[in-house]
C-alpha positions in Angstrom: 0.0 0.0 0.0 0.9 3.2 -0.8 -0.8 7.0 0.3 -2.5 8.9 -2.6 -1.2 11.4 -4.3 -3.2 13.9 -3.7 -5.7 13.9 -0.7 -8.8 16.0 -0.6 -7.4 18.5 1.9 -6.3 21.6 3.0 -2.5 22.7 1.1 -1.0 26.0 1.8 -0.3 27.4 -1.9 1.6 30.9 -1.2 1.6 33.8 1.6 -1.4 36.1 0.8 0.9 39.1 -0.6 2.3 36.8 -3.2 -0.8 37.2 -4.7 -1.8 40.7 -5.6 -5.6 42.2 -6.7 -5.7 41.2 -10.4 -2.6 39.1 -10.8 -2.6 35.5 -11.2 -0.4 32.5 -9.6 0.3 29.0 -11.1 0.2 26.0 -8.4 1.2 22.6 -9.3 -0.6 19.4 -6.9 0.8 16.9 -7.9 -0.3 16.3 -11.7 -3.2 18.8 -11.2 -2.6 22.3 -12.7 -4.0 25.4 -10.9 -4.1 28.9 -11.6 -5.0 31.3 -8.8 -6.1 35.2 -9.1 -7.4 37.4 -7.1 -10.3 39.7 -7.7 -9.5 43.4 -8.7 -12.6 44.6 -7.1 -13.6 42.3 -4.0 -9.8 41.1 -3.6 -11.5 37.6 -3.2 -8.8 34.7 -4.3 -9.9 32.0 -6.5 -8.5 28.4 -8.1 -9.3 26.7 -11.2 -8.0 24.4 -13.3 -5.3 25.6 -15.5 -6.6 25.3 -18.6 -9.7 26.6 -19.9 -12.4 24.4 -20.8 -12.7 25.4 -24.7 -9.2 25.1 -26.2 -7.1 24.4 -23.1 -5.2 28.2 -22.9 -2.9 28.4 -19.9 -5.5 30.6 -17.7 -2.0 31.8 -16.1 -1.5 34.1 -19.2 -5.4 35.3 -19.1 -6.3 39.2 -17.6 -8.6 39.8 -14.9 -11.0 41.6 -15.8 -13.1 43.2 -12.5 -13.8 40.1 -10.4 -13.0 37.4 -12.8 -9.9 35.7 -15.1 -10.8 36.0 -18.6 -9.1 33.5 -21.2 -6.3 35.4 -23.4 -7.5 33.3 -26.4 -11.7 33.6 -26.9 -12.4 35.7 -23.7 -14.6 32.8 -21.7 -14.3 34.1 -17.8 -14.3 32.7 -14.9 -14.6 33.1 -11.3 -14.7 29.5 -9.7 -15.9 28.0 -12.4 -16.9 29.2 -16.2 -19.2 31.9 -15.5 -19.5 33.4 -19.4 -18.7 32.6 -23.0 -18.4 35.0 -25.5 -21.2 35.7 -27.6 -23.0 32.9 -26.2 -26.8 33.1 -24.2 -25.4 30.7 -21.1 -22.8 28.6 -20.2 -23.2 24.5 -20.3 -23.8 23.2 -16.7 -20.9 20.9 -17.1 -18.8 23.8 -17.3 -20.3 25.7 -14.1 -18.4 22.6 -11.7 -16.8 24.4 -9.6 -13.4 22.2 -8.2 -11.7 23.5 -5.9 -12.6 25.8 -2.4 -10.3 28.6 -1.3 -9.9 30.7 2.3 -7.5 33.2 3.5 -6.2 32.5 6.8 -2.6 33.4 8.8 -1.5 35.4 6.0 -1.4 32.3 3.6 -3.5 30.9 1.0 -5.5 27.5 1.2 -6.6 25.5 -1.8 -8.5 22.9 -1.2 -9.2 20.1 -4.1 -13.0 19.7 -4.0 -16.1 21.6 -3.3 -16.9 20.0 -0.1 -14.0 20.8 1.9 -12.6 19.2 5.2 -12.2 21.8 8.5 -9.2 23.8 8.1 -6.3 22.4 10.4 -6.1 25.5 13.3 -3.5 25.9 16.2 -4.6 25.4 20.3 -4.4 29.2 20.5 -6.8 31.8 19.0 -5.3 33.8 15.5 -5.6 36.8 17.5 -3.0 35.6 19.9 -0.6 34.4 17.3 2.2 36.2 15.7 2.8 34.3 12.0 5.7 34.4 9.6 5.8 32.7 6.4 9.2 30.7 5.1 10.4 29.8 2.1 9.7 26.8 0.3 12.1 23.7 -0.1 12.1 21.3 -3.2 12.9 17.5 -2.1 13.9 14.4 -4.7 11.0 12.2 -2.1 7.8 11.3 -2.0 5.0 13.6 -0.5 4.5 11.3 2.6 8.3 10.7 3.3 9.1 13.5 5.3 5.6 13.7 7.2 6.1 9.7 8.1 9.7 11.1 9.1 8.3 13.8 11.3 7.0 10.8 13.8 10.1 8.6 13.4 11.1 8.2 16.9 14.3 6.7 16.0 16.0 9.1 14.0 14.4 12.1 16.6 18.0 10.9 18.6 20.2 9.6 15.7 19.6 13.0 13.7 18.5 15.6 15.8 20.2 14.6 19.5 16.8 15.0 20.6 16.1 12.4 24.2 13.0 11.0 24.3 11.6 11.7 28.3 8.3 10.4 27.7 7.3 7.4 25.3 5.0 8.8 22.6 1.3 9.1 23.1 -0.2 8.6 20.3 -4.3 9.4 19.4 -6.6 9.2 16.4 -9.2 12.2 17.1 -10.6 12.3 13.8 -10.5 9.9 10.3 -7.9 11.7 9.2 -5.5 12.8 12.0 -3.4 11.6 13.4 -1.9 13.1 16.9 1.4 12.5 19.0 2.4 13.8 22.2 6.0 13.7 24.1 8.6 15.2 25.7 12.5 15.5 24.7 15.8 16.7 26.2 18.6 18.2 24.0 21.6 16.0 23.8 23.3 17.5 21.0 26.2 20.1 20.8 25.7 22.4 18.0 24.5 26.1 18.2 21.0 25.8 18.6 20.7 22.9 20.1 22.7 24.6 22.8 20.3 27.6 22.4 17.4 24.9 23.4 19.0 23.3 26.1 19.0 27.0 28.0 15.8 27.9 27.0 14.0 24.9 27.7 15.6 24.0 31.2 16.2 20.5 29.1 12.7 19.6 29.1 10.7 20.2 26.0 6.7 19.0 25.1 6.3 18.5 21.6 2.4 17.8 19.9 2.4 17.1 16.1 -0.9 16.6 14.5 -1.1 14.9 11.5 -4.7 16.5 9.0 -3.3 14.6 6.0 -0.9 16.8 4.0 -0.7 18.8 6.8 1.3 19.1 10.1 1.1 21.4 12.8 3.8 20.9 15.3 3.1 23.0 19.1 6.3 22.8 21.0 7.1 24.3 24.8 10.2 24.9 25.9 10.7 26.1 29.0 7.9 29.5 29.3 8.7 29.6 25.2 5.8 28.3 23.3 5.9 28.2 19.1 4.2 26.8 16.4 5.1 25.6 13.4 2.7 24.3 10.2 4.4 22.9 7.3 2.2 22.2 4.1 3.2 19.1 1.9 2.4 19.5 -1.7 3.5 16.9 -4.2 4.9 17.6 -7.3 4.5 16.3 -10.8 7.8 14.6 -10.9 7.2 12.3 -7.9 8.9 14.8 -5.5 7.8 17.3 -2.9 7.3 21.0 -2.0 7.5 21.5 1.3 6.3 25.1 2.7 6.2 26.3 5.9 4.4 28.6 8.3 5.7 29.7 11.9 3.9 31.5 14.9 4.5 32.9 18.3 1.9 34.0 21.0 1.9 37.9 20.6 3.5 40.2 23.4 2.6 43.8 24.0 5.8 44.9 23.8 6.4 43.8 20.6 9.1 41.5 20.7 6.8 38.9 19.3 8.6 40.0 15.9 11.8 38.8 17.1 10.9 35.5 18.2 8.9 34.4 15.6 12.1 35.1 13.6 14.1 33.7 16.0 11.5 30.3 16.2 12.5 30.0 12.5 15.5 29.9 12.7 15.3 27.4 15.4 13.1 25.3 13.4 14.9 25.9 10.3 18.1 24.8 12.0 16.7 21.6 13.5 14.7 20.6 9.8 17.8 20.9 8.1 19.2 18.2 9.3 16.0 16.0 7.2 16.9 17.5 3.8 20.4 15.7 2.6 19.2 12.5 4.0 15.9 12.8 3.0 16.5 13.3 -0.5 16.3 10.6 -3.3 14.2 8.3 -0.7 12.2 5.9 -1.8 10.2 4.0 0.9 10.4 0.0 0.0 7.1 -1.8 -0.5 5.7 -2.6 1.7 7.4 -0.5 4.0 6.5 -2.3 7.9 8.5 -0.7 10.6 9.1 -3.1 13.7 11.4 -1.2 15.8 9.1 1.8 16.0 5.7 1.9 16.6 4.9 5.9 16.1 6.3 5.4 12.8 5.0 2.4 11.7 1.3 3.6 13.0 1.8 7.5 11.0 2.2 5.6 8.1 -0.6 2.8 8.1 -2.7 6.3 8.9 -1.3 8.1 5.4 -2.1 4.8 4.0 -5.8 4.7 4.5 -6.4 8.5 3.7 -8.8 8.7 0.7 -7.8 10.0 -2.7 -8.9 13.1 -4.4 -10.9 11.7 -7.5 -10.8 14.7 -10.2 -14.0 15.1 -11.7 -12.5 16.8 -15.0 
């Protein structure tokens, strides 16, 4: 068995001011094509297919026009879905399927492949408490599922990041498809920030890493420092994966909740890092049964049974 390759779910597709009122944005899932815009008028983001339902015309290279893209080639527009065709009295209703749902949230975009979309995955904290800053994206040569199995391989938690295990993983399935793990870890490495953990956590961090299928949101404590992390995985045409993430910090009145979210990336950044060289070029043998660890082995039975997005194109 193997996880789909795309899951009818929530993916992050860009930070919110990546996409300005009447431009447009390509996004790749997997082998699905997307173009994005966003509205001139009501600033509303939507996604479509790439190509336009008469000729196939990259929609990437069409204009807005007011609230909606309009093809470059015979001027059909759309908004969600074909909403007019030149000199015509109406469009067909097999062209009014809409295909995808969109929604603003954290200063990202959300795409989500179907019209009946799952909840949005959310932090414990309110938005309103939250300081977020987007990151850059990273390209790997691995399957979609490969580095969020990895993020719940309990093993390579010591051999790669010198992280302790204090409490053996709690693991919880609150909903068909997430997956949830709780522990806590000491630092036993020696390198900058894991020294920079060590004395901020008093030793003693509490990690909880939620699993909504392409999606994980990982709420650590260290110490009185609490951050947030959610890291979208979108797969790529070629078999490989973009991963892009999102970081957060509870907000302070002082404002110094800009510096930490900074410095939580680079925290983050410093410990994921370690996951991109080896990661690389993996290709997860079939089947893939892990005895020696349970958390592992358990994430990826879950990924296996997620349903796939069935493209009604």
């Amino acid at each position: 068995m193997r996880p789909p390759e795309v899951v009818p779910a929530w993916y992050m597709a860009a930070p919110s001011r990546a996409l300005k009122p009447g431009r447009t944005l390509r996004f790749q899932l997997g082998d699905l094509p997307l173009v994005l815009f966003r509205g001139r008028n009501d600033h509303v983001v939507h996604a479509l297919p790439a190509h336009c339902r008469h000729q196939g015309v990259d929609l990437a290279h069409g204009a807005v026009v007011g609230d909606c893209l309009r093809c470059p080639l015979h001027h059909w527009e759309y908004r969600d879905a074909c909403v007019r065709i030149a000199n015509a009295a109406r469009v067909p209703a097999a062209f009014q399927r809409a295909h995808y749902k969109v929604m603003e949230r954290y200063g990202m975009i959300f795409v989500h492949p179907g019209v009946e979309p799952t909840e949005l995955p959310t932090f414990t904290p309110p938005d309103e408490e939250l300081a977020f800053l987007s990151g850059a994206q990273v390209d790997l040569d691995c399957p979609w599922y490969v580095p969020l199995a990895n993020a719940f391989d309990m093993t390579h938690l010591r051999t790669v990041h010198h992280r302790e295990l204090l409490t053996a993983p709690e693991m919880t399935f609150p909903r068909p498809m997430t997956f949830v793990v709780r522990y806590a870890t000491s630092v036993i490495g020696s390198s900058w920030h894991d020294r920079a953990m060590r004395a901020l956590s008093s030793n003693h961090i509490e990690v909880m890493i939620t699993c909504t299928a392409s999606m994980l949101l990982v709420e650590s404590s260290a110490g009185r420092t609490r951050s947030y992390l959610m890291v979208s995985l979108r797969p790529r045409p070629n078999g490989g994966v973009s991963i892009l993430p999102l970081y957060a910090v509870p907000k302070r009145r002082s404002g110094l909740h800009h510096a930490h979210v900074r410095a939580a990336r680079a925290l983050f950044n410093a410990f994921l890092r370690r996951d991109v060289s080896p990661l690389s070029g993996i290709r997860f043998p079939e089947p893939y049964v892990d005895p020696h660890d349970a958390t592992i082995d358990a994430a990826y039975r879950h990924l296996c049974r997620l349903p796939a997005y069935q493209s009604e194109e």
